[in-house]
C-alpha positions, 0 to 999 in steps of 0.5 A: 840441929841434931841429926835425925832432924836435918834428916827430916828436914832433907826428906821434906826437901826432896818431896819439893825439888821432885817437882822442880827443874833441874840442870846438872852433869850428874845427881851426885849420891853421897852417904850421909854418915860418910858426908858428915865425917867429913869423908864423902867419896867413901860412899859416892854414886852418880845417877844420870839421865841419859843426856846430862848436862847443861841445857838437856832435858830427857823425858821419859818415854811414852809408853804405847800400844800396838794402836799406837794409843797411850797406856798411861805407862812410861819408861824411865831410863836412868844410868848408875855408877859407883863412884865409892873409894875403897870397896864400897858396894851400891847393893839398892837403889830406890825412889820416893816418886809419890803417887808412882806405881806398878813398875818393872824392869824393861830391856830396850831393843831400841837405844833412848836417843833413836826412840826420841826427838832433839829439840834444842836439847829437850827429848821427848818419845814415844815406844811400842810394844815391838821396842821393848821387853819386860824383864824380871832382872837386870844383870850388869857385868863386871870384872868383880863378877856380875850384879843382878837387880831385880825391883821390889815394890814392897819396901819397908825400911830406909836407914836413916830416913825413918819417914822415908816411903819408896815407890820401888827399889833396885835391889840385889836382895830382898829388902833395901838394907839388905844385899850381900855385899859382894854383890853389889855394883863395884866402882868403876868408869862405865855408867851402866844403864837401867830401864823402868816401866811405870805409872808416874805422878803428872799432876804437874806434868811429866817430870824431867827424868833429872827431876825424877833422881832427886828423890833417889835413895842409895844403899851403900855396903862394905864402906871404908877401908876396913869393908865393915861400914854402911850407908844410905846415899841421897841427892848431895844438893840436898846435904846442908853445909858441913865444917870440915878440918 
């Protein structure tokens, strides 16, 4: 099987598993070039809902007006962090959510748990126009300096995943594959949390926000010892097995 078809073939999984249950600690991100030379943590990222694990089930927000009527929008809330060795950069994080559209990045003035409701782990809310506000960045401070997302729905271009179509990307600068490196999201311990206001598919009912990540797309910059690699980052349990020495 050559490389550019266990790409397609991982590509079509991902369009299933968006729709399917998932239960995990974390959606591991690993780059692909870096997971079949057998060196995966060169370009390694976790993508979370904000209560992973075993028997939680985080939903999106229901987005509502100030009647209290549903706007057909919801609010996703997701945390990122690099998890790379070396000094591999996150520059773009983006989603294949299929028929999804129209969205932005929110500030919550409300924190995720205290908008939901905990029934044997699974959470469901609703939030209103006073519990949020629409921002055209997000600015994450490090001690490498700060990095600033903004979302761009227009995006063409995924390396390595020629078929690939996104609904949106978190980007640092202007397209997915670009991004100065420097710029990007360093590695460190914190899971820093982004909010994202949207229309979503729910044919088949609202998606786990944990279903949500398995189609996430992660552009890694400045990846090896040397800073001079790059790599695109998908779902590990979408990564065949591979013999390693």
């Amino acid at each position: 099987m050559t490389f550019k078809s266990v790409l397609q073939i991982t590509f079509g999984m991902a369009l299933i598993l968006l729709c399917g249950s998932t239960e995990s600690l974390a959606h591991e991100v690993l780059g692909v070039q870096s997971y079949y030379s057998c060196q995966p943590t060169l370009a390694r990222a976790f993508l979370r809902s904000p209560n992973p694990g075993t028997g939680n089930r985080d939903y999106p927000l229901v987005v509502i007006d100030a009647n209290g009527d549903p706007t057909g929008e919801y609010i996703v809330v997701i945390t990122l962090q690099n998890q790379s060795d070396f000094d591999a950069r996150m520059t773009a994080v983006g989603f294949a959510w299929l028929e999804a559209s129209g969205f932005e990045l929110v500030q919550l003035n409300r924190a995720y748990n205290e908008l939901t409701t905990n029934v044997s782990g699974t959470r469901t809310g609703t939030i209103g126009p006073n519990d949020y506000a629409v921002a055209p960045s997000f600015t994450i401070s490090q001690s490498q300096g700060n990095v600033e997302f903004s979302i761009r729905e227009d995006v063409r271009g995924v390396p390595g995943f020629p078929h690939t179509v996104l609904s949106f990307a978190l980007v640092t600068g202007n397209t997915f594959s670009g991004g100065k490196p420097d710029d990007g999201l360093a590695t460190d311990v914190i899971r820093h949390q982004i909010a994202i206001k949207g229309v979503l598919p729910t044919a088949a009912g609202l998606p786990q926000i944990e279903d949500l990540l398995n189609a996430a797309y992660v552009r890694f910059r400045q990846v090896g010892w040397n800073g001079e690699g790059s790599d695109t980052g998908i779902w590990r349990n979408l990564l065949p097995a591979v013999s390693c020495p």
